[in-house]
ZAMARGU-4260 file (C-alpha; in steps of 0.2 Angstrom, whole numbers, plus 5000, padded with zeros to 4 digits):
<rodrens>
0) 5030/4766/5255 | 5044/4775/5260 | 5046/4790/5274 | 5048/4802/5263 | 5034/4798/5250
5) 5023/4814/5244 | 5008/4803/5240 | 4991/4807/5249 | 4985/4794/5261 | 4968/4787/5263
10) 4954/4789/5272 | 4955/4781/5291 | 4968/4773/5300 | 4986/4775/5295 | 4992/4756/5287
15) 5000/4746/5299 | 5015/4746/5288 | 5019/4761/5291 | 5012/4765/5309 | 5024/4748/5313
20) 5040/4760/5302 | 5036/4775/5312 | 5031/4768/5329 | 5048/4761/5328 | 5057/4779/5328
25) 5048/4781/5346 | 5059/4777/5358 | 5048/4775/5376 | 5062/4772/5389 | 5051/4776/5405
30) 5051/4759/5415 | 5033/4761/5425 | 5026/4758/5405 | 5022/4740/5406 | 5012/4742/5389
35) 5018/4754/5375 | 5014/4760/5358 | 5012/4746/5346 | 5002/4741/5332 | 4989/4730/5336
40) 4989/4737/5354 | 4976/4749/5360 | 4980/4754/5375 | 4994/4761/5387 | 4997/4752/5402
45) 5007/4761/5417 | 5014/4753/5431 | 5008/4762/5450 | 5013/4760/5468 | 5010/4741/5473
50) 5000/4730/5462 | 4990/4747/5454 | 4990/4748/5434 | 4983/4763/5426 | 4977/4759/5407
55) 4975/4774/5397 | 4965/4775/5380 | 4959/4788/5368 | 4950/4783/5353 | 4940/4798/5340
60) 4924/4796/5334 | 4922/4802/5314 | 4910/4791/5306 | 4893/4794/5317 | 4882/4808/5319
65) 4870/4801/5327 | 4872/4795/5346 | 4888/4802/5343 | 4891/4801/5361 | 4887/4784/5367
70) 4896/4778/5352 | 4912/4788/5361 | 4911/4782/5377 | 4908/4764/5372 | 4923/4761/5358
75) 4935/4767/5372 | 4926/4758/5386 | 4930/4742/5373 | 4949/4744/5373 | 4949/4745/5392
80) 4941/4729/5395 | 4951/4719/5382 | 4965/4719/5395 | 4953/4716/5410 | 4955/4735/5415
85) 4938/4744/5422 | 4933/4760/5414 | 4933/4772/5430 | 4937/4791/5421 | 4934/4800/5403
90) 4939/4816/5396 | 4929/4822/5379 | 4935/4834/5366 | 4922/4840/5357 | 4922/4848/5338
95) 4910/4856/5329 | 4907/4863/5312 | 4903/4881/5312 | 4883/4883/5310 | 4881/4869/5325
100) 4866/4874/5336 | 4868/4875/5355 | 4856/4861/5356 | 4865/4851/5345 | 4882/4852/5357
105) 4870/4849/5373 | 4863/4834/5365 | 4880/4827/5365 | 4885/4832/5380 | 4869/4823/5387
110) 4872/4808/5377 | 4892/4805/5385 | 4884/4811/5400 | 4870/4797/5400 | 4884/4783/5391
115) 4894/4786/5407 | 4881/4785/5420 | 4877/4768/5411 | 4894/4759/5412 | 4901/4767/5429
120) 4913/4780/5423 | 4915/4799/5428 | 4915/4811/5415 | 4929/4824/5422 | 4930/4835/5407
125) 4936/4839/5391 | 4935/4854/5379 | 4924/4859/5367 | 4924/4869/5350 | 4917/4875/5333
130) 4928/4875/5322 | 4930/4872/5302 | 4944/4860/5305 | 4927/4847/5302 | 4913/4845/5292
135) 4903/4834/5304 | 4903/4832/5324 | 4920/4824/5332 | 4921/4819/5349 | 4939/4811/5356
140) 4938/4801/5371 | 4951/4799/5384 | 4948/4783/5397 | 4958/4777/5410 | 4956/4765/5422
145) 4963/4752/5433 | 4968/4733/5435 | 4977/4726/5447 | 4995/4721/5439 | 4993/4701/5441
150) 4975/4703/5430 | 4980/4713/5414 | 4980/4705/5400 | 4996/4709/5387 | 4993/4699/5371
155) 5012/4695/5371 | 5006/4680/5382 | 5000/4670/5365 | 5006/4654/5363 | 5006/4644/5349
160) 4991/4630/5349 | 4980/4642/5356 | 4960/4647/5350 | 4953/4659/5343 | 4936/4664/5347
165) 4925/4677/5341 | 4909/4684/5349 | 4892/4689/5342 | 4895/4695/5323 | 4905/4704/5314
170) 4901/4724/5308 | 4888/4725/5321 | 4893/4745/5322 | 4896/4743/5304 | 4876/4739/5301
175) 4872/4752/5313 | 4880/4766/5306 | 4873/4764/5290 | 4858/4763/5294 | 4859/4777/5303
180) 4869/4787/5292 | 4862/4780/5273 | 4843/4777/5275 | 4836/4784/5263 | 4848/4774/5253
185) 4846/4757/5259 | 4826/4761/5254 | 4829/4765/5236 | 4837/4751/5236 | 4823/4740/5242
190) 4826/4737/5262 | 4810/4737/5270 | 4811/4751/5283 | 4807/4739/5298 | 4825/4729/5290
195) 4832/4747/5293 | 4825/4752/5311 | 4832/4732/5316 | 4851/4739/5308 | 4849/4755/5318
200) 4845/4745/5332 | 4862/4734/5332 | 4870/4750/5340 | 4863/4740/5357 | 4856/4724/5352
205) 4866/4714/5350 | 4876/4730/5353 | 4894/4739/5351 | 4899/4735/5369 | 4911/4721/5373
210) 4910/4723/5389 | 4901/4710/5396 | 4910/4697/5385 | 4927/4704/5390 | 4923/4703/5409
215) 4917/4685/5408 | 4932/4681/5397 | 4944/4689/5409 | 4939/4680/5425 | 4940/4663/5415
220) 4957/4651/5415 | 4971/4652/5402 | 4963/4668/5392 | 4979/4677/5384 | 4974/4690/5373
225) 4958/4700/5371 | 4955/4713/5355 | 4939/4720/5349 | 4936/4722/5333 | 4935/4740/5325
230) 4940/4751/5314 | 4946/4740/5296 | 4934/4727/5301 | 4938/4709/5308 | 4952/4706/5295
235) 4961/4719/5301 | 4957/4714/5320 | 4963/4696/5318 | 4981/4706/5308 | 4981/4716/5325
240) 4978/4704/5336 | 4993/4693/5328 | 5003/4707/5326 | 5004/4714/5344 | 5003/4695/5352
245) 5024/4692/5337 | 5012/4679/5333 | 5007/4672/5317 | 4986/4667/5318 | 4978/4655/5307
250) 4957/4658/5302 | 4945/4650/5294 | 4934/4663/5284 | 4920/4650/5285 | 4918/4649/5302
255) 4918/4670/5305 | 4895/4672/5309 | 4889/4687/5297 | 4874/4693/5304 | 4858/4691/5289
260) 4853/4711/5289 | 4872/4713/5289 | 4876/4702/5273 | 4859/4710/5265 | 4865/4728/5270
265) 4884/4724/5262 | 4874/4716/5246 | 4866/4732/5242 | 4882/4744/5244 | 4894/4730/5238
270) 4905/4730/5254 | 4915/4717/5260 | 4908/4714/5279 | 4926/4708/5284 | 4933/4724/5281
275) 4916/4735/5289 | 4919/4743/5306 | 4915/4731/5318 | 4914/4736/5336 | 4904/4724/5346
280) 4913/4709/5341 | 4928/4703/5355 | 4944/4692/5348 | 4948/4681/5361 | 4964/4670/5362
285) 4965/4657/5375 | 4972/4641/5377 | 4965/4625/5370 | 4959/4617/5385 | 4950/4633/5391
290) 4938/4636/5376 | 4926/4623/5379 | 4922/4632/5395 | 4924/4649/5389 | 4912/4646/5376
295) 4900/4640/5387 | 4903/4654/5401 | 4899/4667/5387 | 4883/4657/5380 | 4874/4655/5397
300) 4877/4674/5396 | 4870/4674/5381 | 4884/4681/5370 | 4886/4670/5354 | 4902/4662/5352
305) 4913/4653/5338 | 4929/4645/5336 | 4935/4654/5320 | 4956/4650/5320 | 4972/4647/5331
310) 4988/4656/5335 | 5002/4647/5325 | 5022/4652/5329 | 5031/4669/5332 | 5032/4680/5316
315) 5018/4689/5307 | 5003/4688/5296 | 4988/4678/5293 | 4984/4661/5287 | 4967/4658/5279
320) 4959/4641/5276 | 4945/4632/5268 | 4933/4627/5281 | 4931/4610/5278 | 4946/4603/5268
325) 4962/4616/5273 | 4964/4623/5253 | 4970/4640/5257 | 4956/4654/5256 | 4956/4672/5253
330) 4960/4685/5266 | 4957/4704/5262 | 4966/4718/5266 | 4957/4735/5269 | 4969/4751/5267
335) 4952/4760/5270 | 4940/4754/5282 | 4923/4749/5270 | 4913/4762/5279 | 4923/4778/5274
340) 4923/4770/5256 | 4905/4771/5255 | 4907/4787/5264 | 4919/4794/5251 | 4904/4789/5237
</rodrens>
């Protein structure tokens, strides 16, 4: 696609094809910057005075409705702990549709308020507003935190030979979402309604925070790179993850765990569960005689673990195996995330 093409774009995330062409144009010459803008990279890293760094994040919420406010403060709580950052500060930006009730914004407000209390970080302030600009709630976190500079993780530390790991399941906010969202749907098409108050659930069991799992990584040896999963499910993660690492990963599609509701959900709306938003699930990349122990660190926590691929030389792009006899297998590519597919249904 080229930069001056006229042709209307899709539905969620630009392409990393061409986020990579225009990021490119972006010069960011400021020395204190330690991490920049890049693809695969969700965060901004700023150097302070003495071993200080500040990590800044801001992530939109477009999908949810309901608990539209935890889901805010948790997807960019995520990105602050994949580079061992604590979440400490948040700024909300909230948008309405116009015929929005007062206690429809309060209930937000409470939600962030309460999502904060639960995971240690101040809400400072935002901005709020009705607007037609949307047709359903918006909320655009800002979070910054802080990590000493010998603890962040930059995924330019991969080396070749090293694991990579994935936690719980994939599209754990995926199955949440719908089932919060489509529900009715899902029962016409024959899920019991107890199979559909277990999806709602997932929002926090197993849950769409990664921070415990990035915390336990983080304090453990020879850990590299940390990425949660979101937006364009894991087969856009594991893309990121390579891509802001200059590495090229290879994965096993075999070895990735699909939770059962999950895989019966995906059934029913024919969606690919690789490419369904996935918050919840943590890439972790770490070297070779580390993962044994990591894995057992994060089980004893109670965090389900696999082994699903390794990180290969410098270049880009994915490598997909067979499981059991190395015949190369089929990796998708999303350029629309499954969840605004069945959205734009």
């Amino acid at each position: 696609m080229s930069l001056d093409d006229s042709r209307p774009l899709p539905a969620g995330k630009l392409p990393n094809q061409l986020l990579d062409r225009f990021l490119k144009t972006l010069d960011c010459t400021d020395p204190s910057v330690l991490v920049g803008p890049r693809v695969g990279e969700d965060v901004a890293a700023v150097s302070l005075s003495g071993e200080d760094t500040l990590v800044l994040k801001s992530d939109p919420i477009t999908f949810a409705t309901d608990a539209v406010g935890y889901y805010a403060m948790v997807v960019n709580a995520n990105d602050l702990a994949t580079c061992g950052a604590k979440p400490r500060w948040m700024l909300a930006t909230l948008l309405f549709p116009p015929g929005t009730s007062p206690g429809r914004v309060r209930q937000v407000m409470v939600e962030l308020h309460q999502a904060a209390s639960q995971f240690g970080v101040s809400l400072c302030g935002g901005h709020t507003e009705i607007t037609d600009a949307v047709t359903r709630p918006v909320v655009v976190g800002q979070l910054a935190g802080t990590v000493s500079r010998s603890r962040l993780i930059d995924k330019r530390q991969m080396r070749a030979g090293d694991r990579v790991l994935i936690t719980k399941g994939v599209a754990v906010e995926g199955t949440a979402l719908i089932a919060r969202e489509f529900a009715p749907r899902l029962l016409e098409l024959g899920l019991r309604r107890k199979e559909v108050e277990q999806c709602r659930g997932f929002l926090t069991d197993p849950g769409i925070s990664i921070l415990r799992e990035a915390e336990i990584a983080a304090g453990c040896k020879e850990v590299r790179a940390l990425h949660d999963v979101t937006e364009g499910g894991v087969a856009t993660a594991v893309g990121e993850l390579g891509a802001a690492g200059g590495r090229r990963l290879r994965v096993y599609p075999g070895r990735i765990p699909i939770f059962g509701p999950t895989a019966r959900i995906c059934k029913l709306l024919d969606l690919n569960p690789l490419g369904l938003i996935g918050s919840g699930s943590l890439l972790i990349a770490c070297g070779p005689e580390a993962c044994g122990d990591i894995c057992d660190a994060l089980r004893d926590a109670g965090i389900p673990v696999a082994a699903i691929g390794e990180v290969l030389e410098e270049g880009s792009g994915v490598e997909a195996l067979e499981r059991e006899d190395g015949r190369p297998a089929a990796w998708p590519a999303f350029e629309t995330d499954e969840i605004a597919r069945l959205y734009s249904r």
